[in-house]
Every structure is written in structure tokens, then in C-alpha cells.
N, C-alpha and C positions, 0 to 999 in steps of 0.2 A: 488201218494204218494211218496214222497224224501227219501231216503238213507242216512245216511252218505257218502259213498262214491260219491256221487254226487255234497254233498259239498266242496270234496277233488279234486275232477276233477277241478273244477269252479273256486277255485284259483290257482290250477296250470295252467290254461289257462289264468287266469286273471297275473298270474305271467308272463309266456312265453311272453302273449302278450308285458307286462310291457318293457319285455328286448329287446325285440324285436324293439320296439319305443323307445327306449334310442342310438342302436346299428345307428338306420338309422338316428336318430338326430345329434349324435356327426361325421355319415359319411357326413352330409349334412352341420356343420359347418365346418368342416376340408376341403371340396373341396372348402366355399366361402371364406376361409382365403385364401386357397394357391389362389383363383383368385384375391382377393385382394392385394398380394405381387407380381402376375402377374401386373397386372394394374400400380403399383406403379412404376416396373421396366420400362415397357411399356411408360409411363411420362418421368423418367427422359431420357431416351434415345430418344426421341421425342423432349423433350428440347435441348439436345446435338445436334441435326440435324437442328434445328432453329439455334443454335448460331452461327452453322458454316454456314449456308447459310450468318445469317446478316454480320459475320466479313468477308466474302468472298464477301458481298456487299458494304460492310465498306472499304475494302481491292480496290477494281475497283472505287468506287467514288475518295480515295487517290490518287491511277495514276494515273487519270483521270485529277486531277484538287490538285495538293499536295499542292499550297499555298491559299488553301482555307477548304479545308478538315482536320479535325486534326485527330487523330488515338485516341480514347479514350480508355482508364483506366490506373494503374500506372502500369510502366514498372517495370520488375522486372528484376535480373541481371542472368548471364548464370548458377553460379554457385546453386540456388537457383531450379532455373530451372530445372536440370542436379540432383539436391536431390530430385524431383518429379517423374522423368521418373526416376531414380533409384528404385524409392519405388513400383514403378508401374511394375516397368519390361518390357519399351518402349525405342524402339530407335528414338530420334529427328530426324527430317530430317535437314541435313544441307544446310545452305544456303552462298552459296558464296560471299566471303567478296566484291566483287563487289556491293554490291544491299546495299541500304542504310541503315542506322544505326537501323533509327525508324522503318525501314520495317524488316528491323533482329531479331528484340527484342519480347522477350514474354510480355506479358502484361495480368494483373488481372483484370479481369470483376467482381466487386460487383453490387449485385443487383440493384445499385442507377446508373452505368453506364448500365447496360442490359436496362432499361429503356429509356435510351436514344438512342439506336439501336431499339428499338420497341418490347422489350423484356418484357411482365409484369409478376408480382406475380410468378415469380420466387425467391424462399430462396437461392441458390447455387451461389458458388463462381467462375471461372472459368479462367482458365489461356488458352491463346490464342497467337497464331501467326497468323498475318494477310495474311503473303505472302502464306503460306504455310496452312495456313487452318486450322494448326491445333489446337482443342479445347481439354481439359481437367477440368473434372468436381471436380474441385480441394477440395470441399467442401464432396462427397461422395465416387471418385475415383473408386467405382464401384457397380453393382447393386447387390441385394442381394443374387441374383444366380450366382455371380462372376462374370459377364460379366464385362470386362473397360469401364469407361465411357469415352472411348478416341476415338477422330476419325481424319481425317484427310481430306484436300482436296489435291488430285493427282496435284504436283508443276510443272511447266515447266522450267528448266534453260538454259540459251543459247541453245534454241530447241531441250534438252535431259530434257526425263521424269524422275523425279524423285520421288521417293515414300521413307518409310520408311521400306523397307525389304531389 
């Protein structure tokens, strides 16, 4: 034979339970977002590590053979340049006015030149120096957990290593 209180027991367990599967659902969406904003950042810095391998392939095909090789996307000029790594809080490496103009110069990768390095279905813009390696993801500037999206390849000049620290 039932009680009332047996029907008071019965939804407050059916309540508890209620919250209980509310509490592990929104902890179960909340750890796949933050993995999702993991992965996202994961991408693009994965991307940034292709572009600097290609323009650092792009860069060796040039020496190798400069009247045959051109150096693609549009050159951009120092002061332009110099308002990026301002905004960023990076120091350029510099490169001694010895080494050639077009090898001096930073240069804009749009997605329509990353394609032509072997670069696909990438959205991101990218400013690049070829001597020096260095890439900047000029479209995002950084990931969502603050990380730069700048990197660089360790430069040699008249056989002194040079870096940007």
C-alpha cells in the first residue's frame, strides 16, 4: 500500500536525478567546446609551420637558380611592415643591405599565391620574408589563447647566426 510520502520521495529523486543529468551535460559540452577551440588553434599553427617550410623552399629554389625562380606574392614596403610587428610586439630580424632587394623584402601571401606554393583551402593572409623565414599570420595574428601566430626560421649571415632576440 503507497503513502503519500512515498510520492514526495519519488520526485524528489526524480528531481535530483533531473539536475544531476543537466550538471554532467553542460560539463560534457563545455570540455567539447574548449577541445574545439583547442583544434582550431592546433590548425592554424600547423598551417604557419607549412608556410614557413614552403617559403624556406621557395627561398633555396631562388638561390639556387634566381633567373628562373620568381619569389611570389606582392611586396610590401618596410614601413607597413614595421606597423605589423609593432602591433604584435615582435622584433624583425634584420637583414644586411648586402643581400638583395627582392630577398630583403616582406611579401603578402593571399590565399590565391599559397596555392601556388602547394598551399590549399587555406582563408589566412600571410606576410613573409623568404631569407629569413619569417611568417606572420597576418589575417589572425594570433590564436585564441593568445599564442602569435609568428614564427621564424634561424637566419645565417656572413657565417653569424642570427635570430630575432
Amino acid at each position: 500500500m503507497k503513502t503519500k510520502d512515498d510520492n514526495g520521495i519519488t520526485l524528489i529523486a526524480l528531481m535530483i536525478t533531473i539536475i544531476l543529468m543537466l550538471i554532467l551535460a553542460s560539463i560534457t559540452i563545455s570540455s567539447g567546446i574548449s577541445e574545439i577551440r583547442n583544434s582550431r588553434d592546433k590548425k592554424e599553427l600547423a598551417e604557419l609551420r607549412i608556410v614557413n617550410h614552403a617559403v624556406y623552399e621557395m627561398y633555396v629554389k631562388y638561390t639556387k637558380n634566381p633567373n628562373t625562380v620568381t619569389l611570389i606574392g606582392e611586396k610590401i614596403t618596410t614601413e607597413q611592415m614595421q606597423a605589423v610587428a609593432d602591433e604584435m610586439e615582435i622584433t624583425l630580424i634584420s637583414i644586411p643591405d648586402s643581400y638583395n632587394e627582392n630577398i630583403r623584402a616582406y611579401y603578402r601571401l593571399t590565399p590565391d599565391n599559397l596555392e601556388k606554393i602547394g598551399i590549399y583551402d587555406s582563408e589566412d593572409t600571410y606576410i613573409v620574408n623568404y631569407v629569413t623565414g619569417e611568417v606572420i599570420n597576418e589575417t589572425r595574428k594570433q590564436t585564441r589563447n593568445g599564442e602569435l601566430l609568428y614564427t621564424y626560421t634561424r637566419a645565417v649571415f656572413d657565417n653569424q647566426d642570427v635570430t630575432a632576440f
